[in-house]
C-alpha positions in Angstrom: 0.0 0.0 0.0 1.7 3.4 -1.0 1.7 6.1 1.8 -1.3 8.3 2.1 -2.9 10.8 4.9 -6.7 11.4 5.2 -8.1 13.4 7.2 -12.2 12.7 8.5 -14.6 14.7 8.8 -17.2 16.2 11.4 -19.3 14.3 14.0 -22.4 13.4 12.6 -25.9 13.9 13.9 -28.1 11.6 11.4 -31.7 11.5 11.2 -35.0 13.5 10.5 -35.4 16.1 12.9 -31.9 16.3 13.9 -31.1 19.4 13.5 -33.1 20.5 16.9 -29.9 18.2 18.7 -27.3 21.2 17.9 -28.9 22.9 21.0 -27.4 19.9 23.0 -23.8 20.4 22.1 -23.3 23.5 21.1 -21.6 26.0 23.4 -23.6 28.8 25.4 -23.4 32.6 24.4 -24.7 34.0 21.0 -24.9 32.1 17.9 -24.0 33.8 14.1 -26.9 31.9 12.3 -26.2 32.0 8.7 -28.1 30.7 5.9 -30.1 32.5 2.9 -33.7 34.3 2.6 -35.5 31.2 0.5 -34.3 28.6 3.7 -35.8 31.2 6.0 -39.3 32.2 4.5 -39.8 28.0 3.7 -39.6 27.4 7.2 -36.6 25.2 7.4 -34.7 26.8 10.0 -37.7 27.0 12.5 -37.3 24.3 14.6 -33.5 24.7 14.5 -33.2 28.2 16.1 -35.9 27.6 18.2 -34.2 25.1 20.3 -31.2 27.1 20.5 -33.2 29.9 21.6 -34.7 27.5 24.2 -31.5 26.8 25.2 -31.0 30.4 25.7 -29.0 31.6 23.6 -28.9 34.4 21.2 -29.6 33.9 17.8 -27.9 36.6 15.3 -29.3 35.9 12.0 -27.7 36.5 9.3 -29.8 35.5 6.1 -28.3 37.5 3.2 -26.3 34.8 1.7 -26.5 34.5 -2.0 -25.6 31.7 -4.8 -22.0 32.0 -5.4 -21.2 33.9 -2.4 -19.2 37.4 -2.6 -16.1 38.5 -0.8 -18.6 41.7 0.4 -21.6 38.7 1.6 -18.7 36.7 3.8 -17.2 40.0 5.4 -20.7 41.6 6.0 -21.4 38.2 8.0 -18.0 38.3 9.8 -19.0 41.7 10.7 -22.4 41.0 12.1 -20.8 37.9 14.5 -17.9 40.8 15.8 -20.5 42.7 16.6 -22.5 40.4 18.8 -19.5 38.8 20.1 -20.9 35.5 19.2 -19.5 32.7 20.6 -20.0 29.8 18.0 -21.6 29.3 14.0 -24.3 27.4 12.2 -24.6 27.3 8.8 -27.9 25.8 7.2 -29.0 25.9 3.6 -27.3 24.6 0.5 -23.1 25.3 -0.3 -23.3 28.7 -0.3 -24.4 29.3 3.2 -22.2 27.0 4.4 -19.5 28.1 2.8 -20.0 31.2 4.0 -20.6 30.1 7.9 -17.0 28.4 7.4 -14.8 31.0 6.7 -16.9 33.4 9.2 -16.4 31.3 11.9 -12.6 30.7 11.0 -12.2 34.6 10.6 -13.9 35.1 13.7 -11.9 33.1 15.9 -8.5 33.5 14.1 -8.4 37.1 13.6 -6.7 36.5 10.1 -6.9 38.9 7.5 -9.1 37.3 4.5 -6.9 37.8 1.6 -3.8 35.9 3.6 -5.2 32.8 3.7 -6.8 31.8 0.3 -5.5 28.5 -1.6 -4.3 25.2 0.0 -3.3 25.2 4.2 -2.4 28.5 4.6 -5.5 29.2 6.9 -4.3 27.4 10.3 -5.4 29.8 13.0 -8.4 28.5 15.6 -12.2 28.6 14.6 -15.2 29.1 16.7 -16.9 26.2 17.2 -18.9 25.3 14.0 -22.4 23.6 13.0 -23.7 22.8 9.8 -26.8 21.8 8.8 -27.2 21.1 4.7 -30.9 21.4 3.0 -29.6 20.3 0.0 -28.2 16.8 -1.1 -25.4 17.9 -3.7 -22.7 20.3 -2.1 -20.9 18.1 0.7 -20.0 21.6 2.0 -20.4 19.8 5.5 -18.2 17.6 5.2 -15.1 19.6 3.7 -12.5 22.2 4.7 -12.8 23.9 1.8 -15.2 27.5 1.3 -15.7 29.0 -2.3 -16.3 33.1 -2.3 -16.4 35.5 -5.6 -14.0 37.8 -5.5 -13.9 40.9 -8.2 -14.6 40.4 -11.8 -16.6 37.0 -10.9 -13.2 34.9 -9.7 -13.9 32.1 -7.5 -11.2 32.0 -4.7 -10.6 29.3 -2.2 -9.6 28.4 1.0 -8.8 24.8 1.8 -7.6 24.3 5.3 -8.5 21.7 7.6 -9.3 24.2 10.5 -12.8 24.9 8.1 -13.7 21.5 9.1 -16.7 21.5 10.9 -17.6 20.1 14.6 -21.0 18.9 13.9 -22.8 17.9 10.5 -26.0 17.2 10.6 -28.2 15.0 7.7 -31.5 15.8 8.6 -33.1 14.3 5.3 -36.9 16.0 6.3 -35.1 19.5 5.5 -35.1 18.2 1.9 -38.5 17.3 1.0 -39.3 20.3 -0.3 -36.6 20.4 -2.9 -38.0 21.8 -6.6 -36.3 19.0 -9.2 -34.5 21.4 -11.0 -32.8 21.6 -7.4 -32.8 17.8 -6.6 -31.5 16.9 -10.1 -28.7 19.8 -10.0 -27.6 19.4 -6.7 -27.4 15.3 -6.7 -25.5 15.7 -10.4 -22.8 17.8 -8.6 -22.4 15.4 -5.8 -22.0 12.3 -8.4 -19.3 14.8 -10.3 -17.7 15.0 -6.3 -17.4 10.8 -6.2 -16.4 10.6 -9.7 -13.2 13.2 -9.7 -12.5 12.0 -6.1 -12.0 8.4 -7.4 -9.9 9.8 -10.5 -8.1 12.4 -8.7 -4.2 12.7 -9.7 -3.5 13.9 -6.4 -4.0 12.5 -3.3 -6.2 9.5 -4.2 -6.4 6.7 -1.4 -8.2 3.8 -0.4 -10.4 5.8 1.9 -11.6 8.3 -0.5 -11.9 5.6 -3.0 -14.2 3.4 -1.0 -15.9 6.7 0.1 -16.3 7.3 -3.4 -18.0 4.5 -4.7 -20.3 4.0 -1.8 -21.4 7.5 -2.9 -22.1 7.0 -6.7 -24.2 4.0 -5.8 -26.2 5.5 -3.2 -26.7 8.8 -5.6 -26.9 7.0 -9.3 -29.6 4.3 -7.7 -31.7 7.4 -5.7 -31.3 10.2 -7.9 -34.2 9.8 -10.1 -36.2 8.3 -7.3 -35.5 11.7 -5.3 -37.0 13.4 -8.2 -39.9 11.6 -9.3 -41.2 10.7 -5.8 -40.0 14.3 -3.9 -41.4 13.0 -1.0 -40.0 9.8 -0.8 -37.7 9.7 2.3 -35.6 6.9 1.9 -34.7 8.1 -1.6 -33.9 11.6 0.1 -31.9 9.6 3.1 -29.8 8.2 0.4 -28.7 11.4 -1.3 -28.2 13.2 1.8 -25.5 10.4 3.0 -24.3 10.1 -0.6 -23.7 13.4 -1.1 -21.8 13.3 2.7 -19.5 10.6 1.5 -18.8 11.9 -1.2 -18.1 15.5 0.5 -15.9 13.5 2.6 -13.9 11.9 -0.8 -13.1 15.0 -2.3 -12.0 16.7 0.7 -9.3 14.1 0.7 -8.8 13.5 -3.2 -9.5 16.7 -4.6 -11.9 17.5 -7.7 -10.4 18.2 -10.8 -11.4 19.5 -14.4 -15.6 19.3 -14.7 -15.3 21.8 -11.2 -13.1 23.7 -13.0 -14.2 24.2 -15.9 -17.6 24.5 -14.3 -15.9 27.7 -12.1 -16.4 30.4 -14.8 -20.3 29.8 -15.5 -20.7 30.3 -12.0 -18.9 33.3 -11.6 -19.5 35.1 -14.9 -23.1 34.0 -15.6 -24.6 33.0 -12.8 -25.5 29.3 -12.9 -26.1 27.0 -10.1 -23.0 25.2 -9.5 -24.4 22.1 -10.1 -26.3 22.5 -12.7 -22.6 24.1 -14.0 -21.1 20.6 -13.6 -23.8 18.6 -15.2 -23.2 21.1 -18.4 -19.1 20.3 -18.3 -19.5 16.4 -17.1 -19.5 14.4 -20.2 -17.6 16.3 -22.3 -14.5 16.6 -19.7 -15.0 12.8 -18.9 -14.4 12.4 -22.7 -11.2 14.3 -23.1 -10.0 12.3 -20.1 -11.0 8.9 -21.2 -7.8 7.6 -22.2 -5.6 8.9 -19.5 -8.3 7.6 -16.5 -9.5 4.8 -19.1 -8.9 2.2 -16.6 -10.4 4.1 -13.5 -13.7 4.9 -15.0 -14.0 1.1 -15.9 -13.9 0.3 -12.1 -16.6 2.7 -11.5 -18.9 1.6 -14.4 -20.2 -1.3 -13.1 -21.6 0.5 -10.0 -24.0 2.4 -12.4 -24.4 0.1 -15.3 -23.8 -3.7 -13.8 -24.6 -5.7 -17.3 -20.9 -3.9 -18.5 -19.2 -5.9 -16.4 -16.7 -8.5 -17.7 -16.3 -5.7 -21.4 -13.0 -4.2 -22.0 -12.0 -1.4 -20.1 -12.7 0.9 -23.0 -16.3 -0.3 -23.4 -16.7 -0.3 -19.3 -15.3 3.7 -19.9 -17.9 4.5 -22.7 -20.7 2.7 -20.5 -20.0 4.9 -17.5 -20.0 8.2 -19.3 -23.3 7.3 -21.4 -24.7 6.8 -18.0 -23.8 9.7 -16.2 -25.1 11.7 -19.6 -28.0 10.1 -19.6 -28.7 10.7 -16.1 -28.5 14.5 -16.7 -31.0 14.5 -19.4 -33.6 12.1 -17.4 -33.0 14.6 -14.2 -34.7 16.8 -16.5 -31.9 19.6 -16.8 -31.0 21.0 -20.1 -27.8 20.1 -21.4 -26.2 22.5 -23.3 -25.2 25.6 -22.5 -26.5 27.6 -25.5 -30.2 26.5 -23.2 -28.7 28.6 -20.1 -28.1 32.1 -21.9 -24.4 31.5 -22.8 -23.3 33.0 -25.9 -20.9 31.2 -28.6 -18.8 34.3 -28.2 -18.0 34.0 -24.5 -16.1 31.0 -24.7 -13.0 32.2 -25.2 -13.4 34.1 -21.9 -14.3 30.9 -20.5 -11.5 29.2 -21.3 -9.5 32.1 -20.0 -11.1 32.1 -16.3 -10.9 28.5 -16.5 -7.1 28.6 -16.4 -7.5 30.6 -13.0 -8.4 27.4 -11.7 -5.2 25.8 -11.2 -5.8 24.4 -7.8 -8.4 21.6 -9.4 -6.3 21.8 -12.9 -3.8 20.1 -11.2 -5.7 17.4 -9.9 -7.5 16.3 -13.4 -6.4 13.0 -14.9 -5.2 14.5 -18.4 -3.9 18.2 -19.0 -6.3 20.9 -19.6 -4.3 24.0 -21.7 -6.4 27.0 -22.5 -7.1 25.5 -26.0 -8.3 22.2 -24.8 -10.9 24.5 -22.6 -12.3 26.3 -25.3 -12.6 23.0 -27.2 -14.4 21.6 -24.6 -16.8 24.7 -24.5 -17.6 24.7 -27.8 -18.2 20.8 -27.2 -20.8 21.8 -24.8 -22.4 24.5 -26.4 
């Protein structure tokens, strides 16, 4: 067995309803509850903050979080907690909340100035303690040490530290009922994407992340549809919730690579949902990687399509990517991104913020140059 580290992930409260046990372990003094204006008016953070109150503590609620959080969103947050002096974080929503509620709570405690600690463990100063509570089975946020803020002219910055690891996740699949499908199928693509490029990682794959991996693509490829179709099915939410976790937990280990990547820029410059940014990049990056990862994709293929098993590792490859494309267009999601408002003109722009991305560049199977990105735009288009 070669060397490897991996590093786990919170303590996890599991179970409907368990978001109310936060007011059991958390510590006393005000609380910097973060999360976004739709979680709030649905009703989802109710019960939640009402047994912390009960517990009494203060509540500061900060609910202006947006998709693809800003630099201006995370210091206005950071700002609210000095103000209150609060003593611990939740954050509850989808990836952007909790995204956000990890780097408040590490800016909080630390003290650290913001723009010192993006990219890769830089960021080792002490956190407040730190909750987070997902409504959304995609993101893994919960699970990682890694926060994603927009900084000027729509560039995603980073900070991956294990400090940003959270104390508590909980899966609380009854917070995910309500789910529209677009949301569902977007959010469950992007954690399959998470278990796929964990598995194939170039850096930092292990045996851990690996098994962590595939437990994830079969809990997600076998629920996804399910979870859409039948929204409130709760066994098929149970299983995306704890897919998506695993699979959090992969790629915090073995990092994501070129679909995140080259899904980066749509988020930033125009505004689509991040996973409905990685369903648009998935087959066509899995393509220009299929010979260099030929072999990995095989393993998984079976998991999602078992009658492949016992083919040749190229047919196994072309099995699992036919799969995975044809699970985007039964989640119902458009698949091209001339259907989302982009503009054969702005690829080459693309291409050029995708080359920003060099901390998941690195990681992808087969080299990505700026030409290969526009090719693979125009692919997508």
């Amino acid at each position: 067995m070669q060397p490897f580290t991996f590093n786990p992930g919170p303590r996890l409260i599991s179970g409907n309803g368990a978001a109310v046990r936060l007011a059991d372990v958390l510590p006393d003094g005000p609380c910097l509850f973060v999360t976004d204006h739709d979680v709030l008016r649905l009703g989802l953070t109710d019960a939640c903050r009402e047994a912390l109150q009960a517990g009494e503590r203060e509540v500061v609620l900060f609910d202006a979080v947006e998709a693809d959080p800003s630099k201006e969103t995370l210091l206005a947050a950071v700002e609210l907690g000095r103000r209150h002096d609060v003593t611990h974080v939740v954050g509850f929503g989808g990836g952007s909340p909790m995204d956000v509620a990890k780097l408040a709570a590490y800016l909080l405690g630390s003290g650290d100035n913001l723009d010192d600690v993006w990219g890769v463990d830089i960021a080792r100063g002490q956190r407040l303690p730190l909750a987070l509570v997902p409504t959304t089975a995609g993101t893994g946020s919960e699970a990682t040490p890694i926060s994603v803020i927009t900084c000027e002219g729509g560039t995603k910055l980073a900070v991956n530290s294990r400090p940003l690891i959270a104390d508590y996740a909980v899966l609380d699949p009854s917070l995910t009922l309500g789910l529209p499908a677009h949301v569902t199928a977007a959010t469950g693509i992007d954690a399959i994407v998470h278990a796929v490029e964990a598995y194939t990682s170039a850096r930092l794959k292990n045996p851990l992340s690996d098994a962590l991996a595939r437990e994830a693509l079969r809990l997600l490829a076998n629920d996804l549809l399910k979870a859409i179709e039948e929204p409130a099915n709760i066994e098929a939410r149970s299983a995306m919730l704890l897919g998506a976790h695993l699979a959090g937990l992969a790629f915090s280990n073995a990092p994501v690579a070129g679909v995140h990547a080259l899904a980066y820029p749509l988020g930033g410059l125009h505004h689509l949902p991040h996973g409905l940014s990685n369903a648009l990049m998935l087959r066509v990056v899995l393509q220009h990687n299929s010979e260099a990862a030929r072999e990995l994709y095989a393993e998984l293929a079976p998991i999602l399509v078992p009658e492949c098993e016992g083919q040749g590792s190229q047919a196994r490859c072309a099995a699992l990517i036919d799969r995975l494309d044809g699970l985007v267009a039964a989640s119902g999601l458009k698949p091209r991104l001339r259907d989302h408002g982009i503009g054969e003109g702005d690829i080459p722009t693309l291409a050029r913020e995708a080359m920003k991305q060099t901390r998941l560049l690195v990681n992808n199977p087969a080299p990505i140059e700026e030409e290969d990105a526009r090719r693979l735009y125009e692919a997508a288009w």
